[in-house]
C-alpha positions in Angstrom: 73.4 69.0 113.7 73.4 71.0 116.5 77.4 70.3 116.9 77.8 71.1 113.6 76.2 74.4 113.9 78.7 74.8 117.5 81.4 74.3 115.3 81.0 77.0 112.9 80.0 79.4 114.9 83.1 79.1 116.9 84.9 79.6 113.8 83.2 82.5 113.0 83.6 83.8 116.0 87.0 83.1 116.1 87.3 85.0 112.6 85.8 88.0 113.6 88.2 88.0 116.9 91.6 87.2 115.2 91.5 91.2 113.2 89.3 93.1 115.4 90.9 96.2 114.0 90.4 95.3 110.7 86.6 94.5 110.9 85.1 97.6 111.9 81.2 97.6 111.5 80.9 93.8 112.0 78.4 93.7 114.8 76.4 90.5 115.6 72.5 89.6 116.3 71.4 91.9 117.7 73.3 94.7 115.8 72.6 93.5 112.0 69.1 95.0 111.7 67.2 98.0 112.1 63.8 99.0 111.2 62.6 102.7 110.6 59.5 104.2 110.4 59.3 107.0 108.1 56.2 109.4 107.6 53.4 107.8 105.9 53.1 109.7 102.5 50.1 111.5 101.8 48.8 110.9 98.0 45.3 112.9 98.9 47.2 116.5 98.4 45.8 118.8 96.1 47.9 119.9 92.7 48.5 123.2 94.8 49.7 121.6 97.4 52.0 119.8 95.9 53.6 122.0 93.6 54.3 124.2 96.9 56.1 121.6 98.1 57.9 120.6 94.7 60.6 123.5 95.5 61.8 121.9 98.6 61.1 118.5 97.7 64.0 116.1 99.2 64.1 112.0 99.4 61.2 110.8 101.7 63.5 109.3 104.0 66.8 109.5 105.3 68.8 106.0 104.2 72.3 106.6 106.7 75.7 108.0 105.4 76.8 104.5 105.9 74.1 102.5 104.1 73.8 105.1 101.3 77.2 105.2 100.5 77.7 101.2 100.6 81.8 101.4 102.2 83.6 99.3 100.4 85.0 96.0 102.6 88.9 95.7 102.4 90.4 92.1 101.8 90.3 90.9 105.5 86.8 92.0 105.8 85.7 90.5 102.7 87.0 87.2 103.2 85.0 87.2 106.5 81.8 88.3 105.2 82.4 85.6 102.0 82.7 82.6 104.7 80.2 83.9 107.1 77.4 83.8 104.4 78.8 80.7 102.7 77.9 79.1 106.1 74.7 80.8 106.3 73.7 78.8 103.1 75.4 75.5 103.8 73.4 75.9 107.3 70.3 76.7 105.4 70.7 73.3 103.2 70.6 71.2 106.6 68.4 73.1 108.6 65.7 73.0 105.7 65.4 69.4 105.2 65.6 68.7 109.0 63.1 71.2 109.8 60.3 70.9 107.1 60.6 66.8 107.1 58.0 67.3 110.3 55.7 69.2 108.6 55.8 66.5 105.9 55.3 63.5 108.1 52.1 65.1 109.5 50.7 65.7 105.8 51.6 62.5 104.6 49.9 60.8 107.8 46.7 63.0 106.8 46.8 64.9 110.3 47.2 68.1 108.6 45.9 69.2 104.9 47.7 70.5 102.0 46.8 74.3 103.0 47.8 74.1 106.4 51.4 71.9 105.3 51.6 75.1 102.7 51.3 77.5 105.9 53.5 75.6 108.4 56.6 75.5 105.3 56.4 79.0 105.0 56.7 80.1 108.9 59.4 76.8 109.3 61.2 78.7 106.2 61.3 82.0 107.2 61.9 80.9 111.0 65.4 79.1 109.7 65.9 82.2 106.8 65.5 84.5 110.1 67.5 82.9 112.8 70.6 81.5 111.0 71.4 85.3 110.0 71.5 86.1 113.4 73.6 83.4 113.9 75.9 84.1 110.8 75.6 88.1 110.6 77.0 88.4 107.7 74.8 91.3 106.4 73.3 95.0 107.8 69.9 95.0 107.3 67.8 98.0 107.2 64.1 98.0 106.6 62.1 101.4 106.2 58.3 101.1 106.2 56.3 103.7 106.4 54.2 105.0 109.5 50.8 103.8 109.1 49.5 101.9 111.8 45.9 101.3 109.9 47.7 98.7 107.0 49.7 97.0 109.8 46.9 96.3 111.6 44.3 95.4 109.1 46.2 94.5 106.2 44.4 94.0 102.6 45.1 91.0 100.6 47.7 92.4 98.2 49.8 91.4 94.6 53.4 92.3 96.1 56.1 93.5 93.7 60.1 93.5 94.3 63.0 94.1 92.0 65.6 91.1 91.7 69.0 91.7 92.4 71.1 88.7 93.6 70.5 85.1 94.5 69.8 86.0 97.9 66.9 87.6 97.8 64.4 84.9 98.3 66.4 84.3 101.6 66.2 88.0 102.5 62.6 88.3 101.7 61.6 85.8 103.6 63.4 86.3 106.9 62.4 89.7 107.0 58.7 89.4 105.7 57.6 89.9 109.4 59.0 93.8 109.7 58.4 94.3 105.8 54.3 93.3 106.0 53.5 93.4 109.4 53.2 90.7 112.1 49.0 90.3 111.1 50.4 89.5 107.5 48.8 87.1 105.1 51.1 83.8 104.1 52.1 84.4 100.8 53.0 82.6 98.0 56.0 83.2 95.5 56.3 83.0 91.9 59.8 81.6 91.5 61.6 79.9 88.3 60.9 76.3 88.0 65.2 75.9 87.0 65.2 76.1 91.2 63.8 73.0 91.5 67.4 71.7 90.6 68.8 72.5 93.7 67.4 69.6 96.1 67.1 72.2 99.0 65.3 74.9 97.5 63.0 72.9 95.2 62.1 70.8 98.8 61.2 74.4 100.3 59.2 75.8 97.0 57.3 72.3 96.6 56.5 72.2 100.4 55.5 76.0 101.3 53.7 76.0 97.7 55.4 78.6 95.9 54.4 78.9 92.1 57.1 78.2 89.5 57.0 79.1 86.4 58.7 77.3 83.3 61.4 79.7 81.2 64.3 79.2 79.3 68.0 79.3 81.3 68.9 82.2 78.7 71.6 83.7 81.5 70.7 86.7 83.5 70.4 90.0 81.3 69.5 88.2 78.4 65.4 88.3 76.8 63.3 85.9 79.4 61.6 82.8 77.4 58.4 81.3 79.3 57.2 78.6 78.1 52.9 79.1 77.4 51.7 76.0 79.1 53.3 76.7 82.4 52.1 80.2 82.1 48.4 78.6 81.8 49.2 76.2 85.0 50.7 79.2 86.7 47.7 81.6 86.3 45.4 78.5 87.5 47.5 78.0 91.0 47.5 81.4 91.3 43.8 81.9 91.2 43.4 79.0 93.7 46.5 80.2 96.2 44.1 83.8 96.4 40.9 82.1 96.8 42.9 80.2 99.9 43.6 83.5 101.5 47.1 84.0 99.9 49.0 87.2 99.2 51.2 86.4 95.9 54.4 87.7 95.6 55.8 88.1 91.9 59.4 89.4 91.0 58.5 91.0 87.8 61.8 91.6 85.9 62.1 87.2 85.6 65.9 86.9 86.9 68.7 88.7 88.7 69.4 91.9 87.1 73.4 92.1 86.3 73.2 95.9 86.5 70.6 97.3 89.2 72.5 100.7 89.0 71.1 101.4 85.7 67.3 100.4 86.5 65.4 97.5 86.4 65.6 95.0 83.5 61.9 95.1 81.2 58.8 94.3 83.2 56.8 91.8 82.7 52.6 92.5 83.3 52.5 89.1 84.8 51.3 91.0 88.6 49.0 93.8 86.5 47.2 90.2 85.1 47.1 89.0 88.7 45.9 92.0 90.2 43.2 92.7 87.6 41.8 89.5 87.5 41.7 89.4 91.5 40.6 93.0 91.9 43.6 93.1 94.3 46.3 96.3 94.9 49.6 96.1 94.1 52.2 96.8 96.7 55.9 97.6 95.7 59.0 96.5 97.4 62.3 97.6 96.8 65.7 96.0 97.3 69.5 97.7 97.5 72.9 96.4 98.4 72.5 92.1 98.3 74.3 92.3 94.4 77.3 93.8 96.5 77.5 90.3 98.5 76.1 87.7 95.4 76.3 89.6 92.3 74.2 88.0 89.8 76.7 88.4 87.0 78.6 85.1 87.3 82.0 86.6 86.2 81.6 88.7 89.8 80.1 86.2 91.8 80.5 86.5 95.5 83.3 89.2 95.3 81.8 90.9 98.5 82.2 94.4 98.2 79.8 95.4 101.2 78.1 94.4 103.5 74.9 97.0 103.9 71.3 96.1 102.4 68.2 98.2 102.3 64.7 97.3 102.3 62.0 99.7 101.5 58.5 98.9 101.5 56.1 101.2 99.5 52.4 102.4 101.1 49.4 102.9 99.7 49.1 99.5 97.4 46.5 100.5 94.2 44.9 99.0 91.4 46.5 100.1 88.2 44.1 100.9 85.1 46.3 98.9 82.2 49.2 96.8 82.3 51.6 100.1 80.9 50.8 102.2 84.4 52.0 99.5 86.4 55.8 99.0 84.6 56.0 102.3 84.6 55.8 103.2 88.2 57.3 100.0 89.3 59.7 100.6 87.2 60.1 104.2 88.3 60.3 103.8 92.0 61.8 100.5 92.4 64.2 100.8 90.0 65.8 104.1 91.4 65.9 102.6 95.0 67.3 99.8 93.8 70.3 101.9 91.7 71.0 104.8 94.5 69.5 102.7 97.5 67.4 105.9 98.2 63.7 107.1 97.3 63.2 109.9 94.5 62.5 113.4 95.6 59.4 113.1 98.0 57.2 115.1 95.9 58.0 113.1 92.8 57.4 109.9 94.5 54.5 110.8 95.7 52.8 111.6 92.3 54.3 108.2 90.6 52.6 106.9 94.0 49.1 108.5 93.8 49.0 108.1 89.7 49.1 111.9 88.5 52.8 111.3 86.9 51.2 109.0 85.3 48.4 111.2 84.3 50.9 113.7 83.4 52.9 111.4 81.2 50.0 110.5 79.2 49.6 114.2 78.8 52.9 114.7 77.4 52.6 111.7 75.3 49.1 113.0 73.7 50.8 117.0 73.7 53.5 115.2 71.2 51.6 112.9 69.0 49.3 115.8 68.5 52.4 117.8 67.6 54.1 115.1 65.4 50.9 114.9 63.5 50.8 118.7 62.9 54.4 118.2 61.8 53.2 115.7 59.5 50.1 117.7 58.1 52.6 120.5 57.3 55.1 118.2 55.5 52.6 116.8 53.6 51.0 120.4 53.2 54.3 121.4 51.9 54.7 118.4 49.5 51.5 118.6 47.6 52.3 122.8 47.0 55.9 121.4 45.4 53.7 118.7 43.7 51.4 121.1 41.9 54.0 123.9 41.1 56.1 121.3 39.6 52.9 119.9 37.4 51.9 123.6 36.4 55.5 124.4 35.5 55.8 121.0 33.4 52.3 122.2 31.8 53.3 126.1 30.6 56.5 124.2 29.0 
């Protein structure tokens, strides 16, 4: 195994060597990911205050020239990021396996229980998601989380969101979960389709970190999602015992990859609002940009890799969402223009989807023009029953 792993890292490395003019922004390990801190958004600012600062409101943080505008690879560069993450997964098939088959032995001797086998999977998985990118580098990873020392420290058990844009993202998630939630982090468990299971690698890791799959129809991604009722009964029940076990769930509400992340998410499903209601847990948003540019989940595209820059942002200030509508329309909202421009909203804007006043403020505008499309209506039918009765008077002098 370990030869194995020697061997195609040489090649990689000799890849990488043979153009070195031709592979500009290609850096390894230590080079392939960067963290930033960005300042913690304030959601407890009067209306005053905010509309002050609407005028001059800009993105709440500054995503690089180079990540923003997502430079397009040439052929040579292409071909080397293609191979280097090909290996990555072939590595991950054999690490997986040899790594978690431990973990089993020491369940199945009864030395450890089923939580702690759940618990030992997960670190094992993120452990070999983490350090076989570093090996293969085959992505720029940026993470931007905001400054607030008080949630890293003391996080609160939390429904976590995240829009779903390639293949790779469980992969992604999981080696960065550390800088994304915090090294005092719950384990978490993942709602993931049960079609996974297929795959002898990833249905090993789902069945032994305990990940919660969920039964649909394989419809094709951008097509109308089909779950089938009785696995969303079983998946509701694991889900209440995974968050009396001292889980954090994470749910990928849109149901598949989305084929086209540059015009918003696909529709959201209230799955996480159900969770979080019936837990009395917040909701915390994740957002994702740039992995469809390596795996594109559009199977006429494929890995055609076009870039090589992803983006992570992580959303503050988790809350508890009054009805199922208020949810899909913030996640929607902010997720889904990160994960289209790979950039936040104006700051002031995202701070009111954030906070709940746009919210607030849609339902006003929503009430403002039913009230008027009823008004519209009384006059119409105002209108009608004058023509009625001069008609019916004019019929009567004849």
């Amino acid at each position: 195994m370990q030869k194995m792993i020697a061997l195609i890292a040489v090649f990689a490395a000799a890849l990488l060597l043979a153009a070195p003019h031709e592979i500009e922004g290609l850096a390894l390990a230590t080079r392939t990911h960067k963290i930033h801190y960005v300042p913690k958004i304030n959601t407890q600012k009067s209306h005053d205050q905010r509309m002050a600062l609407k005028s001059s409101a800009a993105s709440s943080i500054d995503i690089p020239a180079t990540i923003d505008s997502q430079r397009n690879l040439n052929k040579v560069q292409s071909r080397i990021v293609k191979a280097l993450m090909v290996t990555y997964i072939a590595s991950m098939c054999a690490a997986l396996p040899a790594t978690l088959f431990p973990v089993y032995l020491l369940y199945k001797a009864k030395i450890i229980d089923r939580v702690r086998k759940e618990k030992w999977s997960l670190r094992v998985a993120q452990f070999c998601s983490r350090w076989l990118m570093r090996v293969f580098p085959f992505a720029s990873k940026s993470i931007f989380v905001n400054a607030d020392d008080e949630q890293v420290k003391n996080p609160e058990p939390s429904i976590w969101v995240c829009n779903h844009i390639s293949m790779l993202d469980l992969f992604f998630v999981l080696a960065l979960d550390k800088k994304m939630r915090g090294k005092n982090r719950r384990p978490i468990k993942i709602l993931y389709w049960k079609g996974l299971e297929s795959n002898p690698v990833t249905g090993l890791m789902c069945r032994m970190c305990g990940f919660i799959p969920v039964d649909m129809a394989d419809n094709g991604n951008g097509n109308a999602n089909e779950y089938d009722p009785t696995s969303f009964k079983q998946m509701l029940k694991s889900t209440k015992g995974a968050i009396e076990e001292g889980f954090d769930i994470g749910i990928l509400p849109e149901g598949q990859p989305n084929p086209t992340p540059e015009n918003g998410l696909q529709p959201i499903f209230s799955g996480a609002f159900t969770l979080a209601k019936m837990s009395r847990r917040p909701i915390k948003m994740i957002a994702l940009y740039g992995l469809h540019r390596m795996w594109h989940p559009d199977d006429s595209i494929g890995m055609e890799c076009t870039a090589r820059n992803m983006v992570v942002r992580v959303y503050p200030n988790g809350r508890i969402f009054e009805d199922a509508k208020e949810f899909s329309s913030t996640f929607e909202a902010v997720a889904g223009h990160f994960g289209a421009h790979g950039k936040d909203m104006p700051e002031e804007e995202l701070r009111m989807w954030l906070d709940g006043s746009m919210w607030k403020t849609e339902l006003a505008r929503q009430a403002a023009t039913r009230i008027t499309s009823a008004d519209d209506a009384d006059k119409e039918e105002a209108k009608k029953k004058i023509s009625t009765d001069v008609s019916a008077r004019t019929q009567a002098m004849k």
